[in-house]
TORKOL-4160 file (C-alpha; in steps of 0.2 Angstrom, whole numbers, padded with zeros to 4 digits, m for minus):
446
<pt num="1" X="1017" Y="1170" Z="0782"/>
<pt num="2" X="1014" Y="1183" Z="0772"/>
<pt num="3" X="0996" Y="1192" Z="0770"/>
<pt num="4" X="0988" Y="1206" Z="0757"/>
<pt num="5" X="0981" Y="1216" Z="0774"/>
<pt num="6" X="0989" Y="1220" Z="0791"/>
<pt num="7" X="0994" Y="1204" Z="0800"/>
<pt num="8" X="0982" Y="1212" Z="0815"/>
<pt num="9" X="0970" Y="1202" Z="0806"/>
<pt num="10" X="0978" Y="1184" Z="0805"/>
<pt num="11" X="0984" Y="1182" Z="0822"/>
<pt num="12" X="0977" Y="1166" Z="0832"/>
<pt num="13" X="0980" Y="1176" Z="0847"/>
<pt num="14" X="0967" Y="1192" Z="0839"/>
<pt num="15" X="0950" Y="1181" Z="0844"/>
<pt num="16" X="0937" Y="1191" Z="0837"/>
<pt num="17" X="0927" Y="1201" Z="0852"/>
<pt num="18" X="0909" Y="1193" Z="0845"/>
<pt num="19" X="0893" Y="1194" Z="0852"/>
<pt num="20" X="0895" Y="1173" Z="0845"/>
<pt num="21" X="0909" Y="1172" Z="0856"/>
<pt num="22" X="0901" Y="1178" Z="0869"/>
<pt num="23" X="0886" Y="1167" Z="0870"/>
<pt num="24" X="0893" Y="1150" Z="0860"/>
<pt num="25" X="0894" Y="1136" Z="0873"/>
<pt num="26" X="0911" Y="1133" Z="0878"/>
<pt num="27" X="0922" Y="1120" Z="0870"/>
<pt num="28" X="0938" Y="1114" Z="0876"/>
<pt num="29" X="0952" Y="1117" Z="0864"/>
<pt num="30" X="0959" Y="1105" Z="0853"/>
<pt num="31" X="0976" Y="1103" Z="0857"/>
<pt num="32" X="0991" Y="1106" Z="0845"/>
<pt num="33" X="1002" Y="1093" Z="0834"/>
<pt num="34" X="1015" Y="1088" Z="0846"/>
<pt num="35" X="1027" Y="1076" Z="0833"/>
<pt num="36" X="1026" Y="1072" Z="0815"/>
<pt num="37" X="1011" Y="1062" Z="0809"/>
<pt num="38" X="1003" Y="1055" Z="0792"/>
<pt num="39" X="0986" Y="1054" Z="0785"/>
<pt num="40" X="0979" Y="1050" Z="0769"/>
<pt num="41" X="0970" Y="1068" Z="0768"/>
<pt num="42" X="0976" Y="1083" Z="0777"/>
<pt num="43" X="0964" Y="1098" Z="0779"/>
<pt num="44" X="0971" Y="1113" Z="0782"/>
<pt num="45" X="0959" Y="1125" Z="0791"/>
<pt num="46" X="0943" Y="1119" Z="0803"/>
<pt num="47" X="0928" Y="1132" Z="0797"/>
<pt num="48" X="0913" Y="1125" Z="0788"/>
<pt num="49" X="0923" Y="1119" Z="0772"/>
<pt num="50" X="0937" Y="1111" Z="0780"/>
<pt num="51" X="0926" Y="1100" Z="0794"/>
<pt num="52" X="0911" Y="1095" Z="0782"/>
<pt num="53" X="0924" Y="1088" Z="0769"/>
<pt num="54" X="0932" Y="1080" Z="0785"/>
<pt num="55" X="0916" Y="1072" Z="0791"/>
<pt num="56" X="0912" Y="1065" Z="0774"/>
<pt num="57" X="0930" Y="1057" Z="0769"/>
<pt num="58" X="0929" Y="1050" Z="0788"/>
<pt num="59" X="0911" Y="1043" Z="0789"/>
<pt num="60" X="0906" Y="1039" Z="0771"/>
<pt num="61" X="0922" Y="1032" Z="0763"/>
<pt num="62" X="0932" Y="1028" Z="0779"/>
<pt num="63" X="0946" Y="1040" Z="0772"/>
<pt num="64" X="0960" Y="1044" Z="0784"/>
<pt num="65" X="0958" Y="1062" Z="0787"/>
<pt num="66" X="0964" Y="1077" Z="0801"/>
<pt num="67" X="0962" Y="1092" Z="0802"/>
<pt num="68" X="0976" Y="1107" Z="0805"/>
<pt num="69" X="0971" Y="1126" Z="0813"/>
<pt num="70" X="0980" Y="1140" Z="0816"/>
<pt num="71" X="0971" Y="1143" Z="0830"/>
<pt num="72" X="0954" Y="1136" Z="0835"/>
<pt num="73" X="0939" Y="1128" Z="0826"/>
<pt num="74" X="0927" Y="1143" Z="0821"/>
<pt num="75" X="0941" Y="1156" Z="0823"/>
<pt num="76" X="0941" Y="1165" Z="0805"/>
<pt num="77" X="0926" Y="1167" Z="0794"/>
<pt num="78" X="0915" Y="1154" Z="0800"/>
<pt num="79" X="0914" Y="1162" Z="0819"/>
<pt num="80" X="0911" Y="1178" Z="0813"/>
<pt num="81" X="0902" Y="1181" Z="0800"/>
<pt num="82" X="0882" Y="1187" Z="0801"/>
<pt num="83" X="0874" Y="1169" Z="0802"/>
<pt num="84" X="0864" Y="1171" Z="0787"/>
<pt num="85" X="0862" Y="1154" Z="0780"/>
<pt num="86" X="0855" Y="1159" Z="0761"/>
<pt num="87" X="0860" Y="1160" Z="0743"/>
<pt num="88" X="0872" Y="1169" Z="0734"/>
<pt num="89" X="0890" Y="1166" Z="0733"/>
<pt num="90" X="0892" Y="1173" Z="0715"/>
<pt num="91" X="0895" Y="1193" Z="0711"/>
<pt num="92" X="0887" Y="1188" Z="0694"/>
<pt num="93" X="0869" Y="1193" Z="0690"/>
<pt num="94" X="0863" Y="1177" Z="0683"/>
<pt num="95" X="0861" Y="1185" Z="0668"/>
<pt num="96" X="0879" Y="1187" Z="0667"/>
<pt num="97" X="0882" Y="1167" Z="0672"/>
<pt num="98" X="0871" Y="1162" Z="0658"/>
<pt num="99" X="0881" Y="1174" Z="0646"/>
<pt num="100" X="0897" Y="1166" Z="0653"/>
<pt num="101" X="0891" Y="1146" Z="0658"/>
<pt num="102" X="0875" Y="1143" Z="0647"/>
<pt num="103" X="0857" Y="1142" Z="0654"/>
<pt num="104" X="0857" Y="1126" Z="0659"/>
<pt num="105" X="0876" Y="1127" Z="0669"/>
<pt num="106" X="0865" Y="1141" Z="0676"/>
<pt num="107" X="0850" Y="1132" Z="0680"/>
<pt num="108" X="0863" Y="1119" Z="0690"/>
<pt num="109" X="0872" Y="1131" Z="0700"/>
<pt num="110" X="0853" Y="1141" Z="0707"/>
<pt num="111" X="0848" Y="1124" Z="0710"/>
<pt num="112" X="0865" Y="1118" Z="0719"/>
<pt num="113" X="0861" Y="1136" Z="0730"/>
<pt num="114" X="0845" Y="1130" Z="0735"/>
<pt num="115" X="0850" Y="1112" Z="0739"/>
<pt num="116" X="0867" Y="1121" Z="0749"/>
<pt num="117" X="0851" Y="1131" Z="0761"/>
<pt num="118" X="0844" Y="1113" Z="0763"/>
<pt num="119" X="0859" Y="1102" Z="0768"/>
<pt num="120" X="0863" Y="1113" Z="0783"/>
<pt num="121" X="0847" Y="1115" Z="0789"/>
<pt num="122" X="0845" Y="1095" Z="0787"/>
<pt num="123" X="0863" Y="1093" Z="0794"/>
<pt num="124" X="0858" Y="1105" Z="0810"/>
<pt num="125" X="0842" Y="1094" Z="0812"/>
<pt num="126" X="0851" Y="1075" Z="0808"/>
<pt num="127" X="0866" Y="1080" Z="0821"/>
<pt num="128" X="0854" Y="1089" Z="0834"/>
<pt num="129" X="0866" Y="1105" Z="0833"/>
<pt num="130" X="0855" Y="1119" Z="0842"/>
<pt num="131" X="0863" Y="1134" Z="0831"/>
<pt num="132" X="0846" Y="1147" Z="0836"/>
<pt num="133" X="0842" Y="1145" Z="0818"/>
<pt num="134" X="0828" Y="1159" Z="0815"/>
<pt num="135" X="0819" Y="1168" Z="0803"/>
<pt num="136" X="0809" Y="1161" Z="0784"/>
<pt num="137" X="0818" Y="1166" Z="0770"/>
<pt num="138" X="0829" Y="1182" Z="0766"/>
<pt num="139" X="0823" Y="1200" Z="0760"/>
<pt num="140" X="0830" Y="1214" Z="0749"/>
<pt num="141" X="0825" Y="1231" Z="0752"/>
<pt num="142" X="0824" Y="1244" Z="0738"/>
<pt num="143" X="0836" Y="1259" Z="0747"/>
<pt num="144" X="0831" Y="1269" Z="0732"/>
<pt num="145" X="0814" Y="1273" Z="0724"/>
<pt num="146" X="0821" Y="1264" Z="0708"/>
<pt num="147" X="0829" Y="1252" Z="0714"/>
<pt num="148" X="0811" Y="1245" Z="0715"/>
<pt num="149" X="0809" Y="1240" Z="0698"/>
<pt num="150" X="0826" Y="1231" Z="0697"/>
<pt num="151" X="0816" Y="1220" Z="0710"/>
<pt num="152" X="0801" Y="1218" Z="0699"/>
<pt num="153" X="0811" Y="1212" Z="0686"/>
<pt num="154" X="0822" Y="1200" Z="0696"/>
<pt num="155" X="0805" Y="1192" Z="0703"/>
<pt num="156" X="0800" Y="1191" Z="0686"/>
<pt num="157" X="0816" Y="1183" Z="0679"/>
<pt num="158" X="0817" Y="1171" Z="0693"/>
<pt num="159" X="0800" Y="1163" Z="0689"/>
<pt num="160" X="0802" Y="1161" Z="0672"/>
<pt num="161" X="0820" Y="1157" Z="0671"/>
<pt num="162" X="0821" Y="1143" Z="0686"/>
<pt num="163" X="0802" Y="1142" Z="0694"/>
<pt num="164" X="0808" Y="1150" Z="0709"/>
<pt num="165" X="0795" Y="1160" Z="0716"/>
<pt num="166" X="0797" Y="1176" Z="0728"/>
<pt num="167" X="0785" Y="1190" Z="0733"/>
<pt num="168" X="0786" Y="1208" Z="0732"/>
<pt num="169" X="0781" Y="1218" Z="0750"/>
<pt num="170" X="0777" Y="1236" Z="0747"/>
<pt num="171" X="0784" Y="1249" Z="0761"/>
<pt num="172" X="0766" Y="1246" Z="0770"/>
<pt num="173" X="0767" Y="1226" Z="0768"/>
<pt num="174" X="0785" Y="1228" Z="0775"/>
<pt num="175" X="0778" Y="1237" Z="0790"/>
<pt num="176" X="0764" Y="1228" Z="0792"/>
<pt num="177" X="0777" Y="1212" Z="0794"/>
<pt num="178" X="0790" Y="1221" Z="0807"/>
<pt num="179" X="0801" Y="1228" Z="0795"/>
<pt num="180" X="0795" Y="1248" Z="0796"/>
<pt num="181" X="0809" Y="1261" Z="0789"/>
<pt num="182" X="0814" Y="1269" Z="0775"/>
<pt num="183" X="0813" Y="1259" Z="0761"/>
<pt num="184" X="0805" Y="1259" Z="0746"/>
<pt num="185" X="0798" Y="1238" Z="0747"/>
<pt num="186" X="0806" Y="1224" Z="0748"/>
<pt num="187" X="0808" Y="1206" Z="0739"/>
<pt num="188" X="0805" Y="1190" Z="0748"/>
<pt num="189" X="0815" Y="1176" Z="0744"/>
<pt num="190" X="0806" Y="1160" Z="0752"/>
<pt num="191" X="0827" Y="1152" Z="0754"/>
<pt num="192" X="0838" Y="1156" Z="0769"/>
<pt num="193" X="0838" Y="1159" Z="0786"/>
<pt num="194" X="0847" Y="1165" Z="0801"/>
<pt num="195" X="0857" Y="1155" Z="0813"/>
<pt num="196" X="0871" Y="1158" Z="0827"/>
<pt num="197" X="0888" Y="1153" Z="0814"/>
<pt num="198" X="0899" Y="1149" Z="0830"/>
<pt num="199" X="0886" Y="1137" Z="0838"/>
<pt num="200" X="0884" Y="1129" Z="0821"/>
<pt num="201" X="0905" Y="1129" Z="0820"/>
<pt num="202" X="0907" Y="1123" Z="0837"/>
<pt num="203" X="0893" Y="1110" Z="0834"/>
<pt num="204" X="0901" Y="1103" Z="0819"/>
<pt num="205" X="0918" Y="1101" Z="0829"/>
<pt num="206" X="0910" Y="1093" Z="0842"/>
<pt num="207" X="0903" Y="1079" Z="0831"/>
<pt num="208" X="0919" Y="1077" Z="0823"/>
<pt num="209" X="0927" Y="1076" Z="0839"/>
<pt num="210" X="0916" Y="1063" Z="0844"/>
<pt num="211" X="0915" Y="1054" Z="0827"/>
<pt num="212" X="0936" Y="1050" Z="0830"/>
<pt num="213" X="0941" Y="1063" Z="0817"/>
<pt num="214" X="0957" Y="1073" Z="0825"/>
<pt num="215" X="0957" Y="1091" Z="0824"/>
<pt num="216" X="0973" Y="1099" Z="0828"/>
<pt num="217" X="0973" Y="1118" Z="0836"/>
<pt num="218" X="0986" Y="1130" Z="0837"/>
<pt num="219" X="0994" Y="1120" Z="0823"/>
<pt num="220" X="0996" Y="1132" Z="0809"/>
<pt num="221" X="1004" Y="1127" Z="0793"/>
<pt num="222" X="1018" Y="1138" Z="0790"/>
<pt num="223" X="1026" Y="1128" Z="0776"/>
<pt num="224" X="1019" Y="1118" Z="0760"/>
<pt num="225" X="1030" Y="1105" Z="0750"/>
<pt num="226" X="1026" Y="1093" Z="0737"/>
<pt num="227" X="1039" Y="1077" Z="0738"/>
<pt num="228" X="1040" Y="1060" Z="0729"/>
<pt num="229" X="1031" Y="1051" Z="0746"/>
<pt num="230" X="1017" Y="1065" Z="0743"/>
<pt num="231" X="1015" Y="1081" Z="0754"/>
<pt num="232" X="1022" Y="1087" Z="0768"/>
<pt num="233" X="1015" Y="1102" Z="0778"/>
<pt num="234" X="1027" Y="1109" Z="0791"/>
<pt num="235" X="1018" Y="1115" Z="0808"/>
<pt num="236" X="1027" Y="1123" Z="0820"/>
<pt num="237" X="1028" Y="1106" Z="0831"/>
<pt num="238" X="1030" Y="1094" Z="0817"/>
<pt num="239" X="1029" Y="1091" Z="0800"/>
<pt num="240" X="1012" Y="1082" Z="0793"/>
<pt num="241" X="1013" Y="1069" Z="0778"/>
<pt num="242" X="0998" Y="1066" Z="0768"/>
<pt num="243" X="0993" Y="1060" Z="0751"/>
<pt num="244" X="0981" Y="1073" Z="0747"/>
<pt num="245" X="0978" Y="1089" Z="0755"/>
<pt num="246" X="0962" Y="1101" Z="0757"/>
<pt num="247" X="0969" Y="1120" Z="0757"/>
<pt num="248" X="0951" Y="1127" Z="0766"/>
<pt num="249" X="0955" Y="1144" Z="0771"/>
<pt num="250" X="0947" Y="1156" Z="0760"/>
<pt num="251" X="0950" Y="1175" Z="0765"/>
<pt num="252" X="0963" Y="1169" Z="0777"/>
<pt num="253" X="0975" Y="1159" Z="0766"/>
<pt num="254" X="0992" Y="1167" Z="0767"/>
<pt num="255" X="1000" Y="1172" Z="0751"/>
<pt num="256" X="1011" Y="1162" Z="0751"/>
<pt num="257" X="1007" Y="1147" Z="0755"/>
<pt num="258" X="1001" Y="1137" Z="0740"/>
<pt num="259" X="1011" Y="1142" Z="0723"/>
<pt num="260" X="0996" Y="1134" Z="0717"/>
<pt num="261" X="0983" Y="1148" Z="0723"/>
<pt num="262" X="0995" Y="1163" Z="0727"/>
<pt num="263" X="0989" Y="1179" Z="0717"/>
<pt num="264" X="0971" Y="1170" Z="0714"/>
<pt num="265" X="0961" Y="1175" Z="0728"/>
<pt num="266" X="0956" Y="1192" Z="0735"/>
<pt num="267" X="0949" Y="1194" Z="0754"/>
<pt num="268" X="0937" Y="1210" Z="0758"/>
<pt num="269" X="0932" Y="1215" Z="0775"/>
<pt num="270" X="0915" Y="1215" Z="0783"/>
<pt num="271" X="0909" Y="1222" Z="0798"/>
<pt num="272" X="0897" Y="1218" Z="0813"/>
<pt num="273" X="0891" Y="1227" Z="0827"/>
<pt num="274" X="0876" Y="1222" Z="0839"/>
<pt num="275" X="0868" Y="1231" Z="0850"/>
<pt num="276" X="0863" Y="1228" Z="0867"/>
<pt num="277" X="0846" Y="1220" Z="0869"/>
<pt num="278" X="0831" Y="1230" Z="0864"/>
<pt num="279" X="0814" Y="1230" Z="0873"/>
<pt num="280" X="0798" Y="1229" Z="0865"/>
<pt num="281" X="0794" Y="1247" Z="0868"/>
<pt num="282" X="0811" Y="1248" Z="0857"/>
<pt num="283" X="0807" Y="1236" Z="0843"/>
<pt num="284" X="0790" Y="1246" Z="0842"/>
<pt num="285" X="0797" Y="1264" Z="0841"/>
<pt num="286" X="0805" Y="1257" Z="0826"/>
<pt num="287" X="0793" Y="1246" Z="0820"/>
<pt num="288" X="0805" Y="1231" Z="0817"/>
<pt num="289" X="0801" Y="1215" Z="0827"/>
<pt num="290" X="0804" Y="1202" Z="0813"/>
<pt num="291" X="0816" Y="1189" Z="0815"/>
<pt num="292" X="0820" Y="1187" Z="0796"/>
<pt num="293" X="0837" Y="1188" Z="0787"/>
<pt num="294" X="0836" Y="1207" Z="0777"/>
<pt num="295" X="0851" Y="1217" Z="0767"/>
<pt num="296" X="0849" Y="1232" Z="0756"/>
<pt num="297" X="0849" Y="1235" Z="0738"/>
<pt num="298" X="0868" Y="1244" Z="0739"/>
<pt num="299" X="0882" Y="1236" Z="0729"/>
<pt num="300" X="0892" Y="1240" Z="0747"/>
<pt num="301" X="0876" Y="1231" Z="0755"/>
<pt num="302" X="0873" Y="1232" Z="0772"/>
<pt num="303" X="0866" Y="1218" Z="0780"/>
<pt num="304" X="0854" Y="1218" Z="0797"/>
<pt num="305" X="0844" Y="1206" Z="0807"/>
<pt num="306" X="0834" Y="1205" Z="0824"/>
<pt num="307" X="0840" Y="1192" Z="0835"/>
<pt num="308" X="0831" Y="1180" Z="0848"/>
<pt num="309" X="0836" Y="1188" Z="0862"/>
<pt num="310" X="0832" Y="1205" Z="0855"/>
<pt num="311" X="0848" Y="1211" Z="0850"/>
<pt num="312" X="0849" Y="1219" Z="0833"/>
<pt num="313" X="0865" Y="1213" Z="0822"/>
<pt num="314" X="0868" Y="1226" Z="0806"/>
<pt num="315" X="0885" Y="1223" Z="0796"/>
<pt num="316" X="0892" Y="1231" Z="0781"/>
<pt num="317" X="0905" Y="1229" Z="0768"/>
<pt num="318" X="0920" Y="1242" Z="0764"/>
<pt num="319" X="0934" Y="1247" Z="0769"/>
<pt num="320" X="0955" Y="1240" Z="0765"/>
<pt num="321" X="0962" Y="1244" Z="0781"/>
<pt num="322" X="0963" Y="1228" Z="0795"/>
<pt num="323" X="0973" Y="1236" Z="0807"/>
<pt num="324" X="0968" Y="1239" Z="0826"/>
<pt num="325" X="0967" Y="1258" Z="0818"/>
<pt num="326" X="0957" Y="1253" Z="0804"/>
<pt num="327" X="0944" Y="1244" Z="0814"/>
<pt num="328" X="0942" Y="1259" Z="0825"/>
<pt num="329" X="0941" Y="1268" Z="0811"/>
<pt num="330" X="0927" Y="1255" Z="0802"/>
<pt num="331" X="0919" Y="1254" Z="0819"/>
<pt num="332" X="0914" Y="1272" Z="0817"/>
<pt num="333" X="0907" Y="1271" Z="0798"/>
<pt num="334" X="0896" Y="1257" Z="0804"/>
<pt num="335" X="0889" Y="1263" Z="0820"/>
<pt num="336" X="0884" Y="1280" Z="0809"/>
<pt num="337" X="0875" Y="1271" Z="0796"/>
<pt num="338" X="0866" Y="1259" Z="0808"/>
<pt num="339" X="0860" Y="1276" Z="0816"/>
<pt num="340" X="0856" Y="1283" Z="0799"/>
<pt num="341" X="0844" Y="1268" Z="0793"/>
<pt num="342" X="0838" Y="1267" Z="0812"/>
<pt num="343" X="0837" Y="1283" Z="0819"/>
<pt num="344" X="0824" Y="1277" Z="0832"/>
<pt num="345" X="0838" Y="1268" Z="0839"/>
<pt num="346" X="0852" Y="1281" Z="0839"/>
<pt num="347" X="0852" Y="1281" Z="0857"/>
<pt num="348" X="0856" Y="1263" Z="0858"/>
<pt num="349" X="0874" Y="1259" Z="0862"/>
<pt num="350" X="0880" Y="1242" Z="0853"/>
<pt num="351" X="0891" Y="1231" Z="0865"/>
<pt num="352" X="0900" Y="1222" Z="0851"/>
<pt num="353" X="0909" Y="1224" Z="0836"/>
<pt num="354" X="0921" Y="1217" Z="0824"/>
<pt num="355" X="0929" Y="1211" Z="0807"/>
<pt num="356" X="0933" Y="1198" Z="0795"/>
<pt num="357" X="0936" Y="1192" Z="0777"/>
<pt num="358" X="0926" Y="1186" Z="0765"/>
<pt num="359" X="0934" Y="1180" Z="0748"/>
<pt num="360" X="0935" Y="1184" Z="0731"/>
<pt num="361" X="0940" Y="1178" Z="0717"/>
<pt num="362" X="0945" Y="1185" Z="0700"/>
<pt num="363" X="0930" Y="1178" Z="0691"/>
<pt num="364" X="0917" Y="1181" Z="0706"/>
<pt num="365" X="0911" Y="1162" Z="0706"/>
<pt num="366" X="0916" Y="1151" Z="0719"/>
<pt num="367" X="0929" Y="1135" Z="0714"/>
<pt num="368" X="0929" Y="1119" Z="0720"/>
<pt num="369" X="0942" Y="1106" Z="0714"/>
<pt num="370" X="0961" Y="1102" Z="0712"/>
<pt num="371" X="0975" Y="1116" Z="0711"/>
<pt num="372" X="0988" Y="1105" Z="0707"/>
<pt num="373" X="0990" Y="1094" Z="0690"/>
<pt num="374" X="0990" Y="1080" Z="0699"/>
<pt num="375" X="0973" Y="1081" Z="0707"/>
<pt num="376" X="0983" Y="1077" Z="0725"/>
<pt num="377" X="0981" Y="1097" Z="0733"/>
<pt num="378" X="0963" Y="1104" Z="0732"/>
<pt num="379" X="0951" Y="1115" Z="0739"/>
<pt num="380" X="0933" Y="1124" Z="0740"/>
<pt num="381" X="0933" Y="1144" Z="0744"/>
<pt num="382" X="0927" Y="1162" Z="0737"/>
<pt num="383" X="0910" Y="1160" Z="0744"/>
<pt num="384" X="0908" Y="1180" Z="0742"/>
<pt num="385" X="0903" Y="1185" Z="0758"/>
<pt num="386" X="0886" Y="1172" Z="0756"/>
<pt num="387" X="0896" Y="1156" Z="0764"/>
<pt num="388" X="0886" Y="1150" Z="0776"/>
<pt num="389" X="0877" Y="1140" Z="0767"/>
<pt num="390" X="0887" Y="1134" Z="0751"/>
<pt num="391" X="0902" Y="1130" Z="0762"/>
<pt num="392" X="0896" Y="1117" Z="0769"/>
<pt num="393" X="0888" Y="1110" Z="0753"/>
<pt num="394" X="0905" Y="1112" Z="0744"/>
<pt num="395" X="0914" Y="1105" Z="0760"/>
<pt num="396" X="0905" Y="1090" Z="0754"/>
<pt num="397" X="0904" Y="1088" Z="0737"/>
<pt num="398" X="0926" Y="1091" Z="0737"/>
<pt num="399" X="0922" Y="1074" Z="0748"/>
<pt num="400" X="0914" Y="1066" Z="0735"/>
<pt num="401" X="0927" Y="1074" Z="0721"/>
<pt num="402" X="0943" Y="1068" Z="0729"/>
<pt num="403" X="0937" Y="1050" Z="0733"/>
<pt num="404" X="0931" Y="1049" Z="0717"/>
<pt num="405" X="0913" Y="1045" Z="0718"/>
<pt num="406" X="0906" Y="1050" Z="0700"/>
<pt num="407" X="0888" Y="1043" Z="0708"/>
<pt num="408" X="0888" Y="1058" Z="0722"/>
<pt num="409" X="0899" Y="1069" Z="0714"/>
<pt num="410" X="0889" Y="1080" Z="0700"/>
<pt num="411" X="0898" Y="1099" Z="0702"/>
<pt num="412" X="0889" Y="1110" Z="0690"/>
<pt num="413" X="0904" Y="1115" Z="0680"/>
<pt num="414" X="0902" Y="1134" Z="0685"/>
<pt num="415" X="0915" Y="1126" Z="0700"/>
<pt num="416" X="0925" Y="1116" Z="0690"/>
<pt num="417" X="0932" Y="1130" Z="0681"/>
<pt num="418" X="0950" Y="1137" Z="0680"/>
<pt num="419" X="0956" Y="1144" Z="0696"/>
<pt num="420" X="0963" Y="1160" Z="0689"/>
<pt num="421" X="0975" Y="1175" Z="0695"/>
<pt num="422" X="0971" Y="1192" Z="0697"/>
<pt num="423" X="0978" Y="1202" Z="0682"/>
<pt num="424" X="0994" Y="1210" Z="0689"/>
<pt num="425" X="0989" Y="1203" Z="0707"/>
<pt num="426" X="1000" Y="1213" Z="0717"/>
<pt num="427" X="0988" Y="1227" Z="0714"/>
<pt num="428" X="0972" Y="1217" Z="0721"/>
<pt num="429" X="0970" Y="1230" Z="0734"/>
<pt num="430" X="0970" Y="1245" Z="0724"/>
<pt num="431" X="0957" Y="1237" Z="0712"/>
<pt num="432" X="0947" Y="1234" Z="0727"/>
<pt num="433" X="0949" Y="1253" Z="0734"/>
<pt num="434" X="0944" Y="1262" Z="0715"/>
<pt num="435" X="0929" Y="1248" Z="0715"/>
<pt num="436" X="0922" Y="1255" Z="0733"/>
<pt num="437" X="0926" Y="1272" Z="0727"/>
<pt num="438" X="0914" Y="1268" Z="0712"/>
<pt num="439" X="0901" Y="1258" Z="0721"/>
<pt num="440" X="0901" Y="1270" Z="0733"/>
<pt num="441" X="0895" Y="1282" Z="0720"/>
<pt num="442" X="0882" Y="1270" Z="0712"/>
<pt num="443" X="0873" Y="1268" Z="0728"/>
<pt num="444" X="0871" Y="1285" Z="0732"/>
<pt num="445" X="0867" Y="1294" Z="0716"/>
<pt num="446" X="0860" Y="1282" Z="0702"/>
């Protein structure tokens, strides 16, 4: 298959060395397609997206549904990522968004954020998935002086626009709370919180295991064809025919394999580390003993939280190289921003870190729908590195979309729109090194 990054990054056999991985219960793996099969719906990839449309088209509309990964269930971006379960999903300041979609297509995709937040709490509650979900809401700290007053008025814009309240926490308030370092004040937002991504993975393929809803491993789709009798996917032990088919693979779809999506999506890296576990005496010298979700004010945020067993996780964005070189390379550029925002903990030796891809997409919304004409190939993806939460939601509401359920399926059209290529999309990756060139800039000196 073919990939915009290093293939490093994309091999089943490259298991990303998490802290997650490390402390997820075990789960025996799903074994691989060993002949040819059918299915009404086949889902290609098992992170959130994938297994919550599953889950519906299985359990709601008795839809025959499997499920088809390249290596195991939580592998790619939902095993990995930082485990904050909050909003966002959209590069676009809403501003923006009501320039583009109207105020009231706006007004439906905050509220659709909200509700996203919502359903997988409720679904971790209804399913009794134990994820160490943690924290109350999500703050954004001012790295600069003026970035305060772009706070101010987002709090302020936020009230009057949709009646969503938050709070502004001045430096003192924020150490007052277990937040203490250098920042300028922080804004509160009331929606979001924390939770282990692979438990909440692993949890979510458990209970479709047990529901009856086959989910292949180590069965990756290598080839994609549409024929009279409907598709036909080609695994590397058989070949998989299905009426309809859910592409759920976000930064890790191959190139080239959909005509329908190639050239329309863009994968970024983010990086975690975590550190070993820190004592109180620790988290005092710091002054940062709170649980909640936190990232900064920089376009290229970084992105931190406390853990429950005392570990701190602090990830960031940046960087085009997914090689084993690269990721040495990133490991270094994380570890000495860590120590800069946290110098009381410069002595602290992290004991994981690693990579993954977020995606974008050329109008920075996410899409949800068909990719063929035919409305018989479709897909939910570009969460912009804030999937946690809508790609479960949006797993979902494709559900209701392909069976056709106009009483559940009401996507604010900011989804629905056309899934567009990058301009010129061969050169994707050089947009994406002059924009962390610029952003690098922005965030430093203005």
């Amino acid at each position: 298959m073919k990939y915009l990054y290093d293939t490093h990054a994309f091999s089943a056999k490259n298991h990303a060395p998490s802290y997650w991985r490390d402390t997820a219960p075990e789960l025996a793996d799903f074994p691989n397609l060993s002949n040819d099969t059918k299915c009404d719906v086949a889902v290609i990839g098992s992170g959130y997206t994938g297994m919550m449309a599953a889950y519906r088209l299985a359990t709601k509309y008795q839809i025959d549904v499997k499920v088809f990964e390249a290596a195991q269930p939580g592998w790619g971006a939902s095993g990995r990522n930082g485990g904050f379960c909050c909003m966002g999903s959209t590069k676009l300041s809403y501003q923006q968004m009501i320039s583009r979609y109207g105020l009231e297509v706006t007004k439906d995709f905050f509220a659709a954020q909200k509700q996203s937040v919502a359903f997988v709490k409720s679904f971790l509650e209804t399913h009794n998935i134990d994820a160490d979900v943690t924290g109350n809401g999500e703050i954004e700290l001012a790295h600069k002086a003026n970035r305060m007053d772009d706070l101010r008025q987002e709090q302020d814009f936020l009230a009057k626009t949709f009646g969503h309240k938050t709070h502004i926490l001045s430096p003192d308030q924020l150490r007052e709370t277990g937040l203490a370092g250098d920042f300028h004040g922080g804004l509160h937002n009331p929606t979001g919180f924390g939770l282990h991504p692979l438990k909440y993975a692993r949890g979510l393929a458990k209970l479709l295991r047990d529901t009856g809803i086959e989910i292949f491993g180590n069965s990756p789709v290598t080839k994609w064809e549409k024929h009279v009798d409907g598709h036909h996917l080609h695994t590397p032990q058989g070949i998989v025919k299905a009426n309809h088919v859910i592409m759920a693979t976000n930064g890790y779809t191959p190139e080239n394999l959909s005509a329908n999506a190639a050239g329309k999506l863009l994968p970024a890296l983010s990086s975690i580390l975590v550190t070993r576990p820190l004592s109180k005496q620790e988290q005092q010298d710091q002054g940062w003993t709170n649980t909640t979700t936190v990232y900064d004010s920089r376009i290229l945020l970084h992105y931190f939280r406390l853990l429950p067993d005392g570990r701190f996780l602090f990830g960031g964005r940046g960087g085009t190289d997914s090689s084993a070189t690269g990721e040495k390379q990133a490991e270094k550029r994380v570890r000495a921003d860590f120590e800069k925002l946290f110098p009381a903990w410069s002595h602290v030796e992290h004991t994981h870190f690693w990579q993954g891809f977020i995606c974008l997409a050329n109008d920075l919304v996410p899409y949800i729908g068909p990719i063929n004409k035919d409305k018989t190939a479709w897909t939910s993806l570009a969460y912009h590195g804030n999937g946690v939460a809508m790609s479960g939601w949006a797993g979902s509401a494709l559900a209701d979309e392909i069976a056709g359920d106009r009483n559940q399926s009401k996507l604010p059209t900011v989804f629905t729109k056309r899934f567009n290529k990058f301009p010129l999309p061969a050169l994707r990756l050089h947009y994406l090194k002059a924009a962390y060139a610029f952003y690098q800039i922005k965030d430093e000196w203005l």
